[in-house]
C-alpha positions in Angstrom: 0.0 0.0 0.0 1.8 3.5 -1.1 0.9 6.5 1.2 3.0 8.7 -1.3 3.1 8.7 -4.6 5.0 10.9 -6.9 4.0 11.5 -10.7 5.2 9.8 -13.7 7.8 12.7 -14.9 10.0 12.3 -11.7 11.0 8.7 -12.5 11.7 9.5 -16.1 15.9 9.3 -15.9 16.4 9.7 -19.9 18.4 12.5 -20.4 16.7 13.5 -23.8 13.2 14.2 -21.7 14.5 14.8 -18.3 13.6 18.4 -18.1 10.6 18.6 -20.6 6.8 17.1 -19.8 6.4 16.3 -23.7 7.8 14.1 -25.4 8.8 16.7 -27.9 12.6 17.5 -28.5 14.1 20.8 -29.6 16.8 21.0 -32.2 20.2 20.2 -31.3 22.3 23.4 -30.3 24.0 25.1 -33.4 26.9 26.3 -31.1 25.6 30.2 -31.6 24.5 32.0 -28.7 20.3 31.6 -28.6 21.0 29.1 -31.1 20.7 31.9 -33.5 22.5 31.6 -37.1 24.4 34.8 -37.8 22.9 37.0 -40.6 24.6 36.3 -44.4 27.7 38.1 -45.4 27.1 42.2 -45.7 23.5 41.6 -44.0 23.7 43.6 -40.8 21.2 42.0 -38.2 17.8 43.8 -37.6 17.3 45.0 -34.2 14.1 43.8 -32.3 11.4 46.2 -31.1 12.4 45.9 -27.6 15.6 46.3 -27.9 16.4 50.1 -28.7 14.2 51.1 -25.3 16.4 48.7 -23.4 19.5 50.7 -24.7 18.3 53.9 -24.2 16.6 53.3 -20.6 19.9 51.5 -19.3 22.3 54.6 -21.0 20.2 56.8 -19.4 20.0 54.8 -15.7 24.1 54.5 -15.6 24.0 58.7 -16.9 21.6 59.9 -14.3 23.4 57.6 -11.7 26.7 58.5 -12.2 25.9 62.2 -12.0 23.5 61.7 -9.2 25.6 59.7 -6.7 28.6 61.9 -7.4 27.0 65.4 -6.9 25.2 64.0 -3.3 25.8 65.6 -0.3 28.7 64.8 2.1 26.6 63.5 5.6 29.4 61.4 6.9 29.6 62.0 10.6 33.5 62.3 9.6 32.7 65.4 7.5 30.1 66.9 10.5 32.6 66.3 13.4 35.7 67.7 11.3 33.2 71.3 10.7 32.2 71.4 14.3 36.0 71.0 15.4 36.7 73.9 13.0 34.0 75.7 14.2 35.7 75.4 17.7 39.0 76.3 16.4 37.9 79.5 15.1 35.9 80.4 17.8 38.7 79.6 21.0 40.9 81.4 18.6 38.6 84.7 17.9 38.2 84.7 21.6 41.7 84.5 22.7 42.3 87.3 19.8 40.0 89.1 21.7 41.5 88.7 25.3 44.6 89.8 24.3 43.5 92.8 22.6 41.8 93.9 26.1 
């Protein structure tokens, strides 16, 4: 008596129709990426709709990144505690300017 049992396509160890439900096979890989053939000789290859968007939206991304994160603000506490020792420089200094000219 089985208390489990698992379907039909998990016993199925052929390596042809491991990974696919039907029994259908794709062509054999051409060895081009996509299995894509590459246009004739002097054919250029035509873009796809999607494809000029893509470009532009990611030129665009890196463009407005790059400027964006370089023109941020300095909030490091580094950068705060280095103004407010300045800040206490200048003022023990003004004030000791100032005793001495009493």
């Amino acid at each position: 008596m089985r208390i489990f049992s698992l379907p039909g396509w998990v016993w199925n160890l052929d390596p042809k129709t491991h990974w696919s439900a039907s029994s259908v096979h794709e062509e054999c890989p051409k060895g081009y990426l996509f299995n894509w053939t590459p246009p004739s000789p002097g054919q250029s290859r035509k873009w796809e709709d999607w494809e000029l968007p893509c470009y532009v939206i990611c030129f665009l991304t890196i463009v407005i990144l790059g400027v964006g994160l370089n023109a941020k603000f300095d909030l490091t506490i580094e950068t705060w505690a280095h103004r407010k020792a300045l800040e206490r420089l200048e003022f023990d200094s003004s004030r000791t300017q100032h005793i001495e000219c009493e």
